[in-house]
N, C-alpha and C positions, 0 to 999 in steps of 0.2 A: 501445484503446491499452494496450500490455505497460506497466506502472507498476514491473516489478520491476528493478532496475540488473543490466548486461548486464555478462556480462565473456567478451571471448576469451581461450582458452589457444590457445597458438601451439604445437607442437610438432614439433620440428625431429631430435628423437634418436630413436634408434632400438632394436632389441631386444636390445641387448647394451651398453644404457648407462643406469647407475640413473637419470641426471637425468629420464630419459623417466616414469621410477615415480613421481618426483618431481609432474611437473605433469599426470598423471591424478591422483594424490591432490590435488593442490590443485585437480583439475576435481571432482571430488567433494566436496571439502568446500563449495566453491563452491554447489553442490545443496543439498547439507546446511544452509547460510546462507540458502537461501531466493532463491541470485541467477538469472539466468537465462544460462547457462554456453552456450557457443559453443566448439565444437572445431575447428582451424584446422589442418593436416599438411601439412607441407613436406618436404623431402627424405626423409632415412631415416627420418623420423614417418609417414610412410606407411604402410610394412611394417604398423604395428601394425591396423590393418583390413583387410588381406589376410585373407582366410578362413584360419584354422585358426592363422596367426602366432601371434595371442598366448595358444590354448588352452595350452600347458603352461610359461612365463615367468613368473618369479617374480623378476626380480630386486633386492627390498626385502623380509628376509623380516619386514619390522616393519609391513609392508602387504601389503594384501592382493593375491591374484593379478592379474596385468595383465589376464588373463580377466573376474574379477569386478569390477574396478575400470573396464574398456570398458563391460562390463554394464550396470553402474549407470548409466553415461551412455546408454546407450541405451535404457535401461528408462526412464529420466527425458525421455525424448523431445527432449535435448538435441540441437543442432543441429551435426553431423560434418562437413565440409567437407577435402576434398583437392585439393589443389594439380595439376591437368589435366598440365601438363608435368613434374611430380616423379614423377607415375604413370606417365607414359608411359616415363622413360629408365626405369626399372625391369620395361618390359615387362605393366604392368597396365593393364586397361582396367576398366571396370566389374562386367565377371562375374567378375572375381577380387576384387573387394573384399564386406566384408558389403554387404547391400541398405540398411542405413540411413544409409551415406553420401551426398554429392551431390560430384561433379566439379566444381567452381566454382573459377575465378579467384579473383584477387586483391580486384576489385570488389565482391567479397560482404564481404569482409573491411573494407575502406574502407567499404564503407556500414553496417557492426553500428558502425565509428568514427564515422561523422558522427550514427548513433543516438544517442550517447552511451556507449559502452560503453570500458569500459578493456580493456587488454591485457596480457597476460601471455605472457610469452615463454621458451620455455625448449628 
């Protein structure tokens, strides 16, 4: 059994809006605290794991790039989840997203909740 407190980042903004900078740096420092971080993408939170999106977005220059700051969650084996019908009106299917995402419903999300895990929304 995971012992370590779970937390989803929910993120809903997208590449031309800092709040999105915002709650990958708090998915990261999340990491950094030792919690076990959960990445949740809805709407235009999406774009940001389309292949190639967030290689050159910078927009926090007091953080680091959205590049490295995706990175890190995924070098952290952190768990990416995208929203099945947010991808789809945008014309994405699976091969346009990196490989370490999962298409998952909302039910995954509900269930890191009845885990115990808090949520963070941004």
């Amino acid at each position: 059994m995971n012992t370590k407190n779970k937390i989803v980042v929910l993120i809903s903004y997208g590449l031309d809006d800092e709040r999105a900078s915002v709650a990958w740096s708090i998915a990261n420092g999340g990491i950094k605290s030792g919690l076990d971080v959960n990445i949740f993408l809805v709407s235009s939170g999406v774009d940001w794991v389309r292949k190639g999106a967030a290689d050159h977005v910078h927009l926090n220059p007091k953080d680091p790039t959205m590049k490295e700051m995706i990175d890190a969650v995924v070098n952290n084996k952190c768990r990416i989840m995208v929203c099945p019908p947010c991808a789809a009106v945008r014309g994405y299917s699976a091969e346009n997203l990196i490989d370490e995402v999962e298409l998952v419903g909302s039910g995954a999300l509900h269930q890191l909740i009845l885990e115990g895990a808090e949520t963070i929304s941004l």
